[in-house]
C-alpha positions as a printed NumPy array, in Angstrom:
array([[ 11.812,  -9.913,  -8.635],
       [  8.959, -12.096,  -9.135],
       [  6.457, -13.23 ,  -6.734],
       [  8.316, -15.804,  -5.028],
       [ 11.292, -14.227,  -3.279],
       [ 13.815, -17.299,  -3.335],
       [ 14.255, -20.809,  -3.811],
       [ 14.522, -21.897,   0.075],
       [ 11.787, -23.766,   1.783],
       [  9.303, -22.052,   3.916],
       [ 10.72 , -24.21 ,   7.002],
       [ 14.127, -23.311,   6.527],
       [ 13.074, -19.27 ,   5.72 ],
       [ 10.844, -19.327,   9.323],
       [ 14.269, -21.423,  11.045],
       [ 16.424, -18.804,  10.012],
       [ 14.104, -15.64 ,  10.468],
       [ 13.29 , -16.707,  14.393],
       [ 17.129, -16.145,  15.113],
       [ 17.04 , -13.069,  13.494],
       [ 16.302, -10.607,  16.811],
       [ 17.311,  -7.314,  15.008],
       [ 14.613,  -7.922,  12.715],
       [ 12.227,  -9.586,  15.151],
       [ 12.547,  -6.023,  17.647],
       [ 11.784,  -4.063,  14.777],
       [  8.918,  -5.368,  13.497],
       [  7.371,  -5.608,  16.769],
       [  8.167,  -2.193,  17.63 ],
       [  6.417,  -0.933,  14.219],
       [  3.595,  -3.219,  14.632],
       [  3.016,  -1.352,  18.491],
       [  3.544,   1.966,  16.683],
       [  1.19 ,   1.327,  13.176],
       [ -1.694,  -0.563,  15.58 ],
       [ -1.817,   2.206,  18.272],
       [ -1.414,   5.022,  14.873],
       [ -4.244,   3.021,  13.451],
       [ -6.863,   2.857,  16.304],
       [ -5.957,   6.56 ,  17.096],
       [ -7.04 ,   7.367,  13.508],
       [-10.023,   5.79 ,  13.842],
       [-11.003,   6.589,  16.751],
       [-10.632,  10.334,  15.71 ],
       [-12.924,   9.748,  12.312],
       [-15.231,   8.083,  14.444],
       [-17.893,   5.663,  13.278],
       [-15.334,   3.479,  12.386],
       [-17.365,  -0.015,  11.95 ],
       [-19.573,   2.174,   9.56 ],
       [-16.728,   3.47 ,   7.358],
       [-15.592,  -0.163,   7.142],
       [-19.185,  -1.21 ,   6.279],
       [-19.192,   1.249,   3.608],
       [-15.731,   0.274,   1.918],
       [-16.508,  -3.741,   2.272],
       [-19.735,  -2.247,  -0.202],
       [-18.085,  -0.222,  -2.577],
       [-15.354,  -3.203,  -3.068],
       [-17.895,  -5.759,  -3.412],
       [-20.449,  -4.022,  -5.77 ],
       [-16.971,  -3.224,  -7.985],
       [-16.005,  -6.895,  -8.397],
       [-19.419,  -8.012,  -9.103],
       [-19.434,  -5.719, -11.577],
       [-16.494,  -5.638, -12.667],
       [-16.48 ,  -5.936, -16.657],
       [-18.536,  -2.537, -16.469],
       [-16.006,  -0.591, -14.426],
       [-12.698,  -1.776, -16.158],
       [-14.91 ,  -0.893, -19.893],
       [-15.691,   2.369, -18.546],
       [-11.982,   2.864, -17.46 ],
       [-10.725,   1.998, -21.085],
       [-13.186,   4.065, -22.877],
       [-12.672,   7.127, -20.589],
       [ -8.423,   6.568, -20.713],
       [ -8.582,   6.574, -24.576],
       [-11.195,   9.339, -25.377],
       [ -8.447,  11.596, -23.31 ],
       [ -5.746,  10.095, -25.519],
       [ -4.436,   7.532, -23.234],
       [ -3.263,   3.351, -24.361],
       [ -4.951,   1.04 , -22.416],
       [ -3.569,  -3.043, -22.765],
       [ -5.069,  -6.061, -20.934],
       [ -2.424,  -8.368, -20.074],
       [ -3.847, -11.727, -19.03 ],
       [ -0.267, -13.245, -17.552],
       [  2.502, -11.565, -16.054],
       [  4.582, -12.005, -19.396],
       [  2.   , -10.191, -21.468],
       [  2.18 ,  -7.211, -19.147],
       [  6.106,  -7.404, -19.136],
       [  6.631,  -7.531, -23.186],
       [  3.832,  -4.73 , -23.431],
       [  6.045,  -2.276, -21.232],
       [  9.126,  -3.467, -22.795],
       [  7.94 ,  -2.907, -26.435],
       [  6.719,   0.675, -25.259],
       [ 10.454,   1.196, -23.766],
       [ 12.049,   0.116, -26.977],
       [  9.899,   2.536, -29.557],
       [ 10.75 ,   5.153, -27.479],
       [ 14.347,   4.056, -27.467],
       [ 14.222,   4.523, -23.537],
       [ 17.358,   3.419, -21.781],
       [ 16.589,   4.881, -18.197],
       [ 13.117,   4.161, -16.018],
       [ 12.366,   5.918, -12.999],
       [  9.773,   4.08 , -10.693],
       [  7.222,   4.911,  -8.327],
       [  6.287,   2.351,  -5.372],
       [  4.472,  -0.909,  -7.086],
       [  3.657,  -3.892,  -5.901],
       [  2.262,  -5.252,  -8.853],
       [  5.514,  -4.587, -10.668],
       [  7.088,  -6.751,  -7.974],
       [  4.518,  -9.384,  -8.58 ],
       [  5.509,  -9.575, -12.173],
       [  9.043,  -9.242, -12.078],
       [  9.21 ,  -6.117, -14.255],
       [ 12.265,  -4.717, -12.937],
       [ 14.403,  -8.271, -14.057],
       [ 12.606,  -8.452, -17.386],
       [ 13.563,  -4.803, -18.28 ],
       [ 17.232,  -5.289, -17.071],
       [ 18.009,  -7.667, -18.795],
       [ 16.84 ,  -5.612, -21.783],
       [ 19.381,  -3.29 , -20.868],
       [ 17.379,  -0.771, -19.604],
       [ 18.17 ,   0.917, -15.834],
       [ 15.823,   0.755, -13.859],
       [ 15.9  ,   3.042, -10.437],
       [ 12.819,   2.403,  -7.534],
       [ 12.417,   5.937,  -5.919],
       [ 10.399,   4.952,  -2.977],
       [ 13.255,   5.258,  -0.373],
       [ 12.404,   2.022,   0.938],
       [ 12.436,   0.335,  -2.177],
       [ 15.856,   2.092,  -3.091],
       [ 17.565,   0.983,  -0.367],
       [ 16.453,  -2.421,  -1.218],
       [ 17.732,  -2.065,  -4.809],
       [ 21.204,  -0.63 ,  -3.756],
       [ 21.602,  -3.842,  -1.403],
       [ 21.685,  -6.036,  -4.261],
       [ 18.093,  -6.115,  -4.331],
       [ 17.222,  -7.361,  -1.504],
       [ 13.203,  -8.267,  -1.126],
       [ 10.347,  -6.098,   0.451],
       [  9.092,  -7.233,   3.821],
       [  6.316,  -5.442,   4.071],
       [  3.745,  -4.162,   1.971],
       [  3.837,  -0.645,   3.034],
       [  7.776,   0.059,   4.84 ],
       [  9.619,  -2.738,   2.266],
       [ 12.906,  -1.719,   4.608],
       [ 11.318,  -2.709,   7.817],
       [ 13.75 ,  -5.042,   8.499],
       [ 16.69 ,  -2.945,   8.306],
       [ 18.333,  -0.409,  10.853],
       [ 19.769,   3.031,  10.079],
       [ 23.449,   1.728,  11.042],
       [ 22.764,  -1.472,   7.682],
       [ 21.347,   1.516,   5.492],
       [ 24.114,   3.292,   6.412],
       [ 26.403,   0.753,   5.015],
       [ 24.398,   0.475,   1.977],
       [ 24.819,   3.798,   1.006],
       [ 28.875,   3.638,   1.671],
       [ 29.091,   1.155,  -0.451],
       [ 26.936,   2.033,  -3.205],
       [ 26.773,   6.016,  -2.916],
       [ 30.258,   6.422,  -1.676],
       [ 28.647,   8.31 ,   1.562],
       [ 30.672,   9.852,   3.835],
       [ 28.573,  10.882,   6.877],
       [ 26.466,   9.418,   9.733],
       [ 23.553,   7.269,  10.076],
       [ 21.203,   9.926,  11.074],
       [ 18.09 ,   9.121,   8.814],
       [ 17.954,  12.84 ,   8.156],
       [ 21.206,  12.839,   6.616],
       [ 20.56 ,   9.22 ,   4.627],
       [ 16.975,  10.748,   3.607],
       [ 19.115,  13.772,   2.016],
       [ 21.602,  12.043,   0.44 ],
       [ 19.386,   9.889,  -1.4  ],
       [ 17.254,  12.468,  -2.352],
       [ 20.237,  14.314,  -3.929],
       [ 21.132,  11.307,  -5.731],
       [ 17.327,  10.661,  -7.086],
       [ 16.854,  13.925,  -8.202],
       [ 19.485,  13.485, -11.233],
       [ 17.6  ,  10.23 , -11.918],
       [ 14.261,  11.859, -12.254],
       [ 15.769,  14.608, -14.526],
       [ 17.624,  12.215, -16.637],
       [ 15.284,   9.243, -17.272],
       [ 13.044,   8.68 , -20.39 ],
       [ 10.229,   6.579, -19.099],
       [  8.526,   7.075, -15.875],
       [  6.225,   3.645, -14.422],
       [  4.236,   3.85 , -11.534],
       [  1.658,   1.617,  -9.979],
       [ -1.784,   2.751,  -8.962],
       [ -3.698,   2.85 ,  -5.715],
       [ -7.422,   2.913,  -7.577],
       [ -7.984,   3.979, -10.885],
       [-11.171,   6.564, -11.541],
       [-13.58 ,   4.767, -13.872],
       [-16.056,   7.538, -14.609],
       [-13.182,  10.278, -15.489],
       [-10.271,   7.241, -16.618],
       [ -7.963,   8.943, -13.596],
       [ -5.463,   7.261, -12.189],
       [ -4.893,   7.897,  -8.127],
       [ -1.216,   7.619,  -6.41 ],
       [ -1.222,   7.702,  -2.548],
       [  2.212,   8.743,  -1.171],
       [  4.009,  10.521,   1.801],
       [  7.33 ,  11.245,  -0.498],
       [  6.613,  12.84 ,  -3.781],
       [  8.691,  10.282,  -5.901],
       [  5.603,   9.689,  -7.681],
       [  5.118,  13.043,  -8.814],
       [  8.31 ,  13.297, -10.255],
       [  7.829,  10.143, -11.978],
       [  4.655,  10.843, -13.469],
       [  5.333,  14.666, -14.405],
       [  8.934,  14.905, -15.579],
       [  9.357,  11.728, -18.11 ],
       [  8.235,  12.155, -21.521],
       [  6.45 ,   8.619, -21.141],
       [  4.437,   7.37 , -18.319],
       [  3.41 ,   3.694, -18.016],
       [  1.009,   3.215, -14.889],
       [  0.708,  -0.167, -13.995],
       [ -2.906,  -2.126, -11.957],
       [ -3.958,  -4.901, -11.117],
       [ -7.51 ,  -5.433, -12.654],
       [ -9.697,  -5.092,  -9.651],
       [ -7.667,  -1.831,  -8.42 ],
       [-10.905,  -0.283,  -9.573],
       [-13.552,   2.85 ,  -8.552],
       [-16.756,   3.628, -10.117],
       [-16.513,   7.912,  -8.96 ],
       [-13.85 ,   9.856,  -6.823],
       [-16.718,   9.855,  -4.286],
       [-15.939,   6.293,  -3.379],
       [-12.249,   7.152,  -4.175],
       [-12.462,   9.033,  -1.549],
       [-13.715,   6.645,   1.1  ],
       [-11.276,   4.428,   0.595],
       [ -8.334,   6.578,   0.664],
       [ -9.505,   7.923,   3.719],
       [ -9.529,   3.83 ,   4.695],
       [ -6.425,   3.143,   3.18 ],
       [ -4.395,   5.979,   4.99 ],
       [ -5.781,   5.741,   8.677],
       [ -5.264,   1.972,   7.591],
       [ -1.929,   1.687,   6.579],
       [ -0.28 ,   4.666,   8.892],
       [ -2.443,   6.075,  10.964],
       [ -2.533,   9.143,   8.929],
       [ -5.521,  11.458,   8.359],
       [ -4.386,  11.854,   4.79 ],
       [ -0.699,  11.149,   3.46 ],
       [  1.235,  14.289,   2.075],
       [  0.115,  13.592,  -1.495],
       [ -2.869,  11.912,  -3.271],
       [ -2.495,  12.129,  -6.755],
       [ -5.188,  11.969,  -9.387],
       [ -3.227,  11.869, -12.921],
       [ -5.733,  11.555, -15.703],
       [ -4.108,  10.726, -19.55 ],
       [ -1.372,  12.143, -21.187],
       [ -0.609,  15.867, -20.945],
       [ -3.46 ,  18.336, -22.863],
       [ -3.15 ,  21.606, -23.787],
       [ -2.36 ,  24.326, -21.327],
       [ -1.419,  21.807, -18.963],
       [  2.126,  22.716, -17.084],
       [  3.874,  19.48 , -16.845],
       [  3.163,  15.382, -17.3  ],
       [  3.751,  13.122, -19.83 ],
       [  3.581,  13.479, -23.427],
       [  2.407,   9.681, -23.673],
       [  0.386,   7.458, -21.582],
       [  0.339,   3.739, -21.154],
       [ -2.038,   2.296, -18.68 ],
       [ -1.301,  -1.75 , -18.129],
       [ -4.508,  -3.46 , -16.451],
       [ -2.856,  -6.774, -14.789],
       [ -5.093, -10.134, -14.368],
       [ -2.199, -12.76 , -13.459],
       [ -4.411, -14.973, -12.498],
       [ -7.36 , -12.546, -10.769],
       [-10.149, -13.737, -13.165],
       [ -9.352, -17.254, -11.779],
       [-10.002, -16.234,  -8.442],
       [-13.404, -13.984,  -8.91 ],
       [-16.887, -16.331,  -8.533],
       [-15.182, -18.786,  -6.323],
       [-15.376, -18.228,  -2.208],
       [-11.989, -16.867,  -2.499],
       [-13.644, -13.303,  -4.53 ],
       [-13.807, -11.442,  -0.988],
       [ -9.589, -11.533,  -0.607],
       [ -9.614,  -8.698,  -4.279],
       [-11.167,  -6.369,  -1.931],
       [ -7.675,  -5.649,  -0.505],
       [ -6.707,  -2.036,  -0.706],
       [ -3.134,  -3.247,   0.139],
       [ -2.351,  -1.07 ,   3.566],
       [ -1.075,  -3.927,   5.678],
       [ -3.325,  -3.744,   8.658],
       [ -3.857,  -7.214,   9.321],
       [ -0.195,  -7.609,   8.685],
       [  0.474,  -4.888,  11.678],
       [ -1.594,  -6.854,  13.922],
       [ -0.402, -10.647,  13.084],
       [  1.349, -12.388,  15.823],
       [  2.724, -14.991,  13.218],
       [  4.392, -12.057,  11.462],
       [  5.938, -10.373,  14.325],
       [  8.13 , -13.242,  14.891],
       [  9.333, -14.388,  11.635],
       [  9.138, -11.032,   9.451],
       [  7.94 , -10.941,   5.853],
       [ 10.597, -12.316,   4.878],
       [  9.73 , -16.075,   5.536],
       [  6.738, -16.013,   3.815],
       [  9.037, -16.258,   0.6  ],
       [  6.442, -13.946,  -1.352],
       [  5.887,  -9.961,  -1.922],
       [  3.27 , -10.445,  -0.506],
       [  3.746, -10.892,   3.419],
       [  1.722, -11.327,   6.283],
       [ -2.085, -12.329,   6.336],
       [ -3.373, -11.019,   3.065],
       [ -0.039, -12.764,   1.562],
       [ -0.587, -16.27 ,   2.919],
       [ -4.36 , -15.568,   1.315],
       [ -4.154, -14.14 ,  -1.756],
       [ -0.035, -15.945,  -2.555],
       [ -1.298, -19.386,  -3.126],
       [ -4.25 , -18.676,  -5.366],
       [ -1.614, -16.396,  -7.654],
       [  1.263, -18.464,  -7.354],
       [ -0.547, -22.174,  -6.561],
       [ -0.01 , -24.696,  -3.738],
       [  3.056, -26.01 ,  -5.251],
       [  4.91 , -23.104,  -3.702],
       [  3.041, -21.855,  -1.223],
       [  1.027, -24.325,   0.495],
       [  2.364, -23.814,   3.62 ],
       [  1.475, -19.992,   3.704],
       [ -2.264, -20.843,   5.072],
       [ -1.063, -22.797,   8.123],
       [  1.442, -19.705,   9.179],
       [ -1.771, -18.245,  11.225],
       [ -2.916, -19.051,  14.433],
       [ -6.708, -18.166,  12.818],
       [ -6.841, -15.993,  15.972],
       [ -9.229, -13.162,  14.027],
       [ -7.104,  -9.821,  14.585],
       [ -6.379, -10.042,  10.574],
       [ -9.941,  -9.96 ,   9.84 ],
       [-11.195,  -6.962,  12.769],
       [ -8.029,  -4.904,  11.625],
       [ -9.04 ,  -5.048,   7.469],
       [-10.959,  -2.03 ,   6.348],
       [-12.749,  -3.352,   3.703],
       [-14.108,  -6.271,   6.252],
       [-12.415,  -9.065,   4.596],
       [-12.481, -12.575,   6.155],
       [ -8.558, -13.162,   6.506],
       [ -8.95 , -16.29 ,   8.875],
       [-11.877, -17.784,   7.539],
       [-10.01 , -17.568,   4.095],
       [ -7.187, -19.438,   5.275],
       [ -8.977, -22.009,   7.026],
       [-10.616, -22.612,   3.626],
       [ -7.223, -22.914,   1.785],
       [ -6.431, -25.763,   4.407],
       [ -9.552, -27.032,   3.335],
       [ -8.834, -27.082,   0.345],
       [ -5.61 , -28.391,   0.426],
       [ -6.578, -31.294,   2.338],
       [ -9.895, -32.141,   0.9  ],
       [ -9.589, -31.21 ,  -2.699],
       [ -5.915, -31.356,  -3.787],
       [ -5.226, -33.916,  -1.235],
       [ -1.657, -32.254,  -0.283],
       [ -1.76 , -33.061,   3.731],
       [  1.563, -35.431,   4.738],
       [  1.354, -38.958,   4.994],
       [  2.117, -38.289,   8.302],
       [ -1.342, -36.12 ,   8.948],
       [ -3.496, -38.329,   7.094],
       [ -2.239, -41.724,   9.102],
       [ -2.785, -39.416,  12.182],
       [ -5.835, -38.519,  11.147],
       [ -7.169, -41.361,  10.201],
       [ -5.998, -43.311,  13.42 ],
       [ -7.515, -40.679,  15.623],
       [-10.752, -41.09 ,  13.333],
       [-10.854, -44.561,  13.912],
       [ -9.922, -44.111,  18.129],
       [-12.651, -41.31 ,  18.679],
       [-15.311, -43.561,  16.913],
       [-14.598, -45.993,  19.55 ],
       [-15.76 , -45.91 ,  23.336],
       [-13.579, -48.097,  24.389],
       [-10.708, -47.277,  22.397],
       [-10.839, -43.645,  23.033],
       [-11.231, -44.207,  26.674],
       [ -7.993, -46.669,  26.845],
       [ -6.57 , -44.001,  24.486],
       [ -6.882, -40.669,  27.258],
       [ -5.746, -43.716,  29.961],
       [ -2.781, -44.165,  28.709],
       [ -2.101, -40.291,  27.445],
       [ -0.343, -39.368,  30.489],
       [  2.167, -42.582,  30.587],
       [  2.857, -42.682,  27.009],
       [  3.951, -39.065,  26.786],
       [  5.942, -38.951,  30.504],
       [  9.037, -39.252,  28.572],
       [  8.638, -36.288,  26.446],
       [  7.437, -34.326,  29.568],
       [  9.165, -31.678,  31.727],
       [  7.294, -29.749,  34.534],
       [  4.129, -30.827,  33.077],
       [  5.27 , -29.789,  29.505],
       [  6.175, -31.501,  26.752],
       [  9.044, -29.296,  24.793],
       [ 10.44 , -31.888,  22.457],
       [  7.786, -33.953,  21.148],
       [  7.321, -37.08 ,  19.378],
       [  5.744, -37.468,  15.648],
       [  3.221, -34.709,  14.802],
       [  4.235, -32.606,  17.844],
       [  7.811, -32.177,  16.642],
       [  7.081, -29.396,  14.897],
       [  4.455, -27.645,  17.18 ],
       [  6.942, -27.993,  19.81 ],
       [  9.824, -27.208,  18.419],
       [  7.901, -23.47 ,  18.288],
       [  6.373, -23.43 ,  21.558],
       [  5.719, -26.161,  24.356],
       [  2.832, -28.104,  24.706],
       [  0.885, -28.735,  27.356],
       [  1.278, -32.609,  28.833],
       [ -1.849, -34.637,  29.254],
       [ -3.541, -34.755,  32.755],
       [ -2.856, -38.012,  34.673],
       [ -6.076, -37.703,  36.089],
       [ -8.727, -37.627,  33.027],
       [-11.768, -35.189,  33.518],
       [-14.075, -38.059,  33.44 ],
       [-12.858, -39.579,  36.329],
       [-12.774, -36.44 ,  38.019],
       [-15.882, -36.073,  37.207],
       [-17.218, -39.49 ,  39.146],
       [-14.768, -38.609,  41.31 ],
       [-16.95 , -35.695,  41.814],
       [-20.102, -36.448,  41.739],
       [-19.64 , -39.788,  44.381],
       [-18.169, -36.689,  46.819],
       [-21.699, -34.642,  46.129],
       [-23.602, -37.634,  46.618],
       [-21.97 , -38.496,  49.892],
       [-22.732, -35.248,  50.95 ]])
């Protein structure tokens, strides 16, 4: 699975996605549940706009220094006889892992939670190979067993399925036999995993933040998956994006301590793994052989420009448990891995405009994006700058827009056009108006209404209530 998610338009994904009222309850109820989780959290740590303070520094002062940190990561991986390769596009990375599979005659890959690896298509690449790949993350599973079937979410990829769906997955695919009590599913699949971690000859994972100053690489999990991945494989391939990146563990741990309360409004999650090379001497498990792929894919393009501030992301989807746009048409519809806020930021500078340019204008710019992020970054000024952008400099608004545009340029620059403009407002629209709103609306409004009604013009326009007005006072 690549970045983009399928060939449909982003139109036709949101059409679809807003009859969809399984998947519309559920992510509403686990936005409720993660927001109140998350505030709870914070609350508790207390000091909360500090913390954030702090985390927008330490991701700031690693991206403008970036070179340093990712030459200190390589030296320190290799002195403790780690690989380290720099792949500048997503094929790079995907032939490096695929040549390391192939000298170690690997035929079986177990694999830890990775978004990046979704962003690159990894798991395709190495089928095709003839490799077989299992995702251990019991989210990511169940998407794999129903014939892969994309993430929706950044942190809970299954969000949009019940227990009753999973249920039927795992008949089908497992041959399961009993209920759809998730404690029953969660121990079935675990039985079935645990021959796949014993069996398989390469283990990949992706990485939360990598250590510069000791070359470590840090796993944040609530399962273990990723402990069996990196310790019981002879070969372990760990797999970053380039800005993924922390000068000491003393920062490390700030941001963990972000990313949990962040992501699940946990104090700490049941494991946070620091994995450092290949194993050494006296150690009592991990790999024999470490591979360490540092991802740009287009990140170098994006660092020095006013987009820099959206590679602070420490990926815990708080501004996607908080957006309104999200909660009614899912993660899905975004037609990216990457869902929600950060997705409709960060999607179109990976991916382009071609594919995504619509992603920007799924936001009402209402702010709760931005206040929710703990590293501080600007979600809704970013995407107002993409429409910017789009509009301005790659010139991609619809004829439509720009004859709108320029019409109501041309009316408001005009006294007396804009004035017999608001006159006739109220006439010219009373056949698209019902109880003063207008629910199927002409031209522009089509689509606005076609989401939500829109308010019908006054008949009376403020200006002459305002005469109106001030001719009462005076009589007074």
């Amino acid at each position: 699975m690549a970045m983009k998610i399928s060939d449909e338009k982003f139109k036709d994904l949101v059409k679809d996605n807003l009859q969809d009222t399984f998947m519309r309850g559920a992510v509403a109820g686990a936005q409720e549940r993660l927001r109140t989780r998350r505030l709870d959290a914070a609350e508790e740590l207390g000091n909360w706009e500090e913390w954030r303070s702090h985390g927008e520094e330490i991701r700031k002062h690693v991206l403008e220094h970036l070179d340093y940190y990712l030459h200190e990561l390589t030296e320190n991986v290799e002195k403790r006889g780690g690989h380290v390769f720099f792949a500048k596009t997503a094929d790079e990375a995907n032939a490096y892992v695929r040549d390391v599979i192939h000298a170690k005659n690997g035929k079986k890959v177990v694999k830890s939670k990775s978004m990046v690896t979704e962003e690159i298509g990894l798991n395709q690449v190495l089928e095709q190979e003839g490799c077989e790949v299992i995702e251990t993350d019991l989210g990511e599973y169940i998407l794999q067993l129903d014939e892969h079937d994309p993430p929706s979410h950044i942190v809970a990829p299954a969000l949009h399925k019940n227990k009753e769906q999973i249920r039927a997955v795992f008949a089908e695919k497992l041959d399961y036999k009993l209920s759809s009590k998730p404690e029953e599913l969660a121990l079935h699949a675990r039985e079935k995993l645990r021959q796949e971690f014993l069996t398989a000859d390469i283990g990949i994972t992706g990485c939360n933040f990598a250590i510069s100053e000791s070359g470590s690489v840090s796993l944040v999990t609530n399962e273990g998956n990723a402990r069996l991945v990196s310790a019981l494989p002879k070969t372990q391939i760990t797999v970053m994006g380039m800005e993924r990146v922390v000068p000491t563990f003393e920062e490390f741990e700030v941001l963990v301590s972000l990313l949990t309360r962040s992501a699940v409004g946990q104090k700490l999650t049941s494991y946070v793994t620091a994995l450092t090379g290949p194993r050494q001497e006296g150690d009592a498990d991990g790999p024999e052989e470490f591979h360490l792929v540092i991802v740009d894919n287009g990140r170098s393009k994006i660092l020095g420009t006013e987009f820099q501030s959206v590679l602070q992301c420490i990926r815990c989807a708080a501004c996607i448990n908080v957006c309104p746009v999200y909660r009614h048409i899912g993660g899905h519809s975004y037609n990216s891995i990457y869902p929600g806020p950060i997705g409709a930021v960060l999607t179109p500078l990976l991916g382009g405009y071609d594919d995504f340019k619509e992603l920007p204008y799924a936001s009402t710019l209402c702010g709760a994006c931005t206040d929710a992020c703990p590293v501080k970054i600007p979600l809704h000024e970013l995407l107002h700058k993409h429409r910017q952008v789009i509009v301005e400099k790659e010139g991609r608004a619809p004829i439509s827009e720009k004859l709108a545009m320029k019409a109501f340029g041309l009316g408001a620059a005009s006294n007396p056009i804009y004035g017999a403009g608001s006159k006739m407002a109220s006439t010219m629209m009373k056949p698209f108006t019902k109880n003063d709103r207008i629910s199927n609306g002409p031209g522009p409004l089509k689509a606005w209404t076609e989401i939500r009604e829109f308010p019908a013009p006054n008949k009376q326009r403020f200006r002459d209530w305002f005469k109106d007005h001030e001719k009462g006072g005076d009589d007074k």
